[in-house]
TILOSE-41555 format. One line per 2 residues: their letters; for each residue x, y negated, z of C-alpha. Coordinates in Angstrom, 1 decimal. Example, Ala and Ser with C-alpha at 12.3 -4.5 7.8 and 13.67 -1.06 7.14 Angstrom:
as = 12.3,4.5,7.8  13.7,1.1,7.1
//
This chain:
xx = -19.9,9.2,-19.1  -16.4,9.0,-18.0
xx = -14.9,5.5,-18.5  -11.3,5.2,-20.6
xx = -9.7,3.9,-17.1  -11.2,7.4,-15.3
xx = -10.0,9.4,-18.1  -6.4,8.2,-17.6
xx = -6.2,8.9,-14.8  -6.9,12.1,-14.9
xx = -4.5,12.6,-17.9  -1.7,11.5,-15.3
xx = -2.7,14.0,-13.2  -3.0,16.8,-15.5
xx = 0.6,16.3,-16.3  1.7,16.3,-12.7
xx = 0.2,19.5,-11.7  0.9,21.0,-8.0
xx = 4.3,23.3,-8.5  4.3,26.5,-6.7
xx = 7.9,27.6,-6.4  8.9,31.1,-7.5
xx = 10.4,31.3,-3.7  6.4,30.8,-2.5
xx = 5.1,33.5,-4.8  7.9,35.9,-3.9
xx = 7.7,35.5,-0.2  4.0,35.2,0.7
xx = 2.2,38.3,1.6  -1.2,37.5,2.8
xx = -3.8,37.2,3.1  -3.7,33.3,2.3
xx = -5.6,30.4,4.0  -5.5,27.5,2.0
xx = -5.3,23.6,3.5  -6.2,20.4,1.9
xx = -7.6,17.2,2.7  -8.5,13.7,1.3
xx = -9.0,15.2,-2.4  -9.5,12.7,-5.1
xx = -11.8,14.0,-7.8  -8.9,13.7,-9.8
xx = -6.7,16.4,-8.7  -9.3,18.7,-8.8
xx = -8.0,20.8,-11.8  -4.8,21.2,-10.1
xx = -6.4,22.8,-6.8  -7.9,24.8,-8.9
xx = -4.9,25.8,-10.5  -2.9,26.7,-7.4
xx = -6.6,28.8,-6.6  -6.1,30.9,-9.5
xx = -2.7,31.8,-8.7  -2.2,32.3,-4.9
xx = -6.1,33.4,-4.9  -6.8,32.3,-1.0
xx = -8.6,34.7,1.2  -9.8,31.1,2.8
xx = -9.5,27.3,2.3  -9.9,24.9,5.0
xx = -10.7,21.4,3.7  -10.4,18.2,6.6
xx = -12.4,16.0,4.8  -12.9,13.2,2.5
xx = -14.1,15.6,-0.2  -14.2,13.1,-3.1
xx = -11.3,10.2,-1.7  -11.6,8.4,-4.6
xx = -15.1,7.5,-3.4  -14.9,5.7,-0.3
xx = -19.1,7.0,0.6  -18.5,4.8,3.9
xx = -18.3,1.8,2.5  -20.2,2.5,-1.1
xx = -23.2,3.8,0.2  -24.5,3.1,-3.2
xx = -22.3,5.5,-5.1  -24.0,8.4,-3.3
xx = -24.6,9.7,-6.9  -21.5,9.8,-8.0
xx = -20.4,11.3,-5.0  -22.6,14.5,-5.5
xx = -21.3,15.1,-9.1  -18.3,15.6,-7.9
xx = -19.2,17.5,-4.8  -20.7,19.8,-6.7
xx = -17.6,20.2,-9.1  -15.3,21.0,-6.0
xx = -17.6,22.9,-4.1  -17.9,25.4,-6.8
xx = -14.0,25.4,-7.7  -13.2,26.0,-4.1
xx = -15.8,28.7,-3.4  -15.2,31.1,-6.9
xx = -14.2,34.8,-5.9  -15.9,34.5,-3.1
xx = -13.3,32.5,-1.0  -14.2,31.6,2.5
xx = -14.6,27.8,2.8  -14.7,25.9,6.1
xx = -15.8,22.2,5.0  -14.9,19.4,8.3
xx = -16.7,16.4,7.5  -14.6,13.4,7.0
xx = -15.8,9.3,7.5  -16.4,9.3,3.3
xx = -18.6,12.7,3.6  -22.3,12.9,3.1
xx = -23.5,16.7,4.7  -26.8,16.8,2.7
xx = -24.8,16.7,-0.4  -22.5,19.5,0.4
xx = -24.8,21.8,1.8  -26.5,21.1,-1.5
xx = -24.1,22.7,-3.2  -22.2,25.4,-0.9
xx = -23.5,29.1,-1.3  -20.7,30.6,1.2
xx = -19.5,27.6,2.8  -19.1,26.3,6.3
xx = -19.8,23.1,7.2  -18.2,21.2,10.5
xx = -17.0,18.1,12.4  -14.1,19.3,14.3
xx = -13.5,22.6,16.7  -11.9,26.3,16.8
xx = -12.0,28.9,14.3  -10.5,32.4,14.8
xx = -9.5,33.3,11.1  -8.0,37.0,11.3
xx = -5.3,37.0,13.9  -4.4,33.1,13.7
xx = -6.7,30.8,15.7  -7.5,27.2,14.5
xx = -8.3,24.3,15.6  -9.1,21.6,12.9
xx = -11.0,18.3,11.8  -10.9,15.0,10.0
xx = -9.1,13.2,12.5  -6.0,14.2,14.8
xx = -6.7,15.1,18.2  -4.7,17.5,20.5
xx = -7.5,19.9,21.6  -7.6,21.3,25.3
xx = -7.9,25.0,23.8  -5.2,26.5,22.9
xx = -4.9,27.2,19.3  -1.7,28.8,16.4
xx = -2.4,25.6,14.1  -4.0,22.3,14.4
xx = -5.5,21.0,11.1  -5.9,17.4,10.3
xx = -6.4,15.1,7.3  -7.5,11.1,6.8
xx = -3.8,9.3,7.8  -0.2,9.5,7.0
xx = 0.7,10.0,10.9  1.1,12.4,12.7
xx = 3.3,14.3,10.3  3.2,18.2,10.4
xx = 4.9,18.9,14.0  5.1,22.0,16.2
xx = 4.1,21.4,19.8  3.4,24.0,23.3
xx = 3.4,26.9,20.3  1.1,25.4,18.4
xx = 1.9,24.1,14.4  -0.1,21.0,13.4
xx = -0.6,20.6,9.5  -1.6,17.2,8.3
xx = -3.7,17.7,4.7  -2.7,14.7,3.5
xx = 0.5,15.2,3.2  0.9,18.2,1.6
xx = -1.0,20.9,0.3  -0.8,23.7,3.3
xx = -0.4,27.4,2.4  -0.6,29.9,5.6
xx = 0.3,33.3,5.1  -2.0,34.8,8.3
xx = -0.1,38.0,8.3  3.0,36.3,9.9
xx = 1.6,32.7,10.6  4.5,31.4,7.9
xx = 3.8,27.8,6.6  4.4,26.7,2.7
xx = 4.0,23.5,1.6  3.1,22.3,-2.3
xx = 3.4,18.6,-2.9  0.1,17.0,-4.0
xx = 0.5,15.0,-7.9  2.7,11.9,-7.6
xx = -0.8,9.8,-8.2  -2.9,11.1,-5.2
xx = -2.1,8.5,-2.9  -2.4,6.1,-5.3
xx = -6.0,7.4,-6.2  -7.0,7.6,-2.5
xx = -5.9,4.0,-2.3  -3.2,4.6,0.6
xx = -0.1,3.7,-0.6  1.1,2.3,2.4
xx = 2.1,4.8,5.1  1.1,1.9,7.4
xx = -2.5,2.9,7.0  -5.2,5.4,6.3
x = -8.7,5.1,5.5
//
């Protein structure tokens, strides 16, 4: 059961759901790849939302499925953990949406492949989605292969940047849209409490 403080905070979120700009709808063609990162159970409802409406072809996630969990440190809340897994797990993967799960430090891998009937399940590495090519994982690192986008979660820094041709994306920051038919980038601001919920308020620091 759901204590008063949980339920709160999930009414703050409700009320700060993602906003997808009419420019966004009227622009993107598709097909859609979908980036996120650090996800507080939360703000689950509004992923979701933004899923019904843009209906991704594919979602990359970089980790730290449940950030309101920290699973490195509270081993013991393994539980918990897989409740929510599971919730996420099957919000991402209705339709049939292609879902490439990167384990972040707060990840368990039994759990998720628990739960994941067309998931993929990495550390780090290069995709080839369509025509875009990605690398991606929890953690920033500049890759030796060359790649269109480089995806990356768990910190404030680096920002998004574009570098030798290719776009890094940084999950935490935003909510990444990429339209693969012409490798255009949208970005949806996360609800004002996510940080706060991932405890990383200071841009000094992730976890």
């Amino acid at each position: 059961m759901k204590s008063i403080k949980d339920v709160c905070k999930e009414l703050i979120c409700i009320i700060n759901y993602p906003h997808i700009s009419e420019t966004l709808l009227k622009d993107i063609k598709g097909p859609v790849l979908l980036h996120i990162s650090d996800t507080p159970s939360e703000i689950y409802n509004g992923i979701f939302k933004i899923i019904d409406i843009l209906k991704p072809q594919y979602i990359i996630h970089t980790g730290d499925l449940v950030d309101n969990i920290k699973l490195e440190v509270h081993k013991d809340r393994v539980n918990s953990y897989c409740n929510r897994v599971e919730e996420l797990v099957e919000g991402l993967e209705k339709n049939d949406t292609k879902v490439y799960y990167f384990m972040g430090n707060h990840d368990n891998y039994e759990a998720i492949c628990q739960f994941t009937k067309n998931g993929t399940i990495l550390e780090e590495g290069l995709l080839k989605i369509g025509d875009c090519s990605f690398t991606a994982g929890h953690y920033h690192k500049e890759y030796s292969c060359k790649a269109d986008f480089n995806l990356y979660g768990h910190s404030f820094e680096p920002g998004h940047y574009k570098k030798d041709g290719t776009i890094g994306l940084n999950g935490v920051l935003n909510i990444n849209i990429i339209d693969l038919s012409n490798k255009r980038v949208f970005h949806i601001n996360y609800p004002n409490c996510t940080n706060r919920l991932r405890r990383m308020e200071s841009k000094k620091m992730g976890l």
